[in-house]
Phi, psi and omega in degrees: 000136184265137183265132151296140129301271165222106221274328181281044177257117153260139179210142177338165164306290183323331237231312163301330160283336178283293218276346154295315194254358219352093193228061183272048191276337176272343176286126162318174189280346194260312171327299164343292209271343201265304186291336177281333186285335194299308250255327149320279168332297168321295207291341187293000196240000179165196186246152204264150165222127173272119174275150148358110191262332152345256243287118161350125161079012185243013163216123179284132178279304178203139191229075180308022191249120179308128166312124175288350134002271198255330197103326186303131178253106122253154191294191143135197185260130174271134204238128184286161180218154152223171201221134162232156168289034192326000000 
């Protein structure tokens, strides 16, 4: 049976194409490298579940708040997670 971790994780676009497609074909080498050391770190504690961006409150339209993730305060949408325990 799977645990939430933590259901309130938001991250960047980039740090969301990896980690669904791990498809990091529009990233520079650094964009790349930043979002793979997060998305590393994170996974070492569970597993990723991409919540419904459909449902009211689970994708920020637009954001200046750092990807929990990656870390980039660069602007842009933030897309919810959640991290489970198996």
């Amino acid at each position: 049976m799977a645990h939430i971790v933590d259901d309130e994780i938001y991250c960047c676009t980039d740090c969301l194409m990896i980690i669904a497609n791990d498809d990091a074909s529009g990233m520079d080498e650094e964009t790349e490298a930043r979002c793979r050391t997060g998305i590393d770190a994170m996974h070492k504690r569970g597993y990723w579940l991409i919540c419904n961006n459909q449902d009211p409150g689970n994708e920020s339209e637009f954001s200046w708040s750092a990807c929990e993730i990656c870390g980039s305060r660069l602007g842009g949408n933030r897309h919810r997670l959640a991290l489970l325990t198996v």
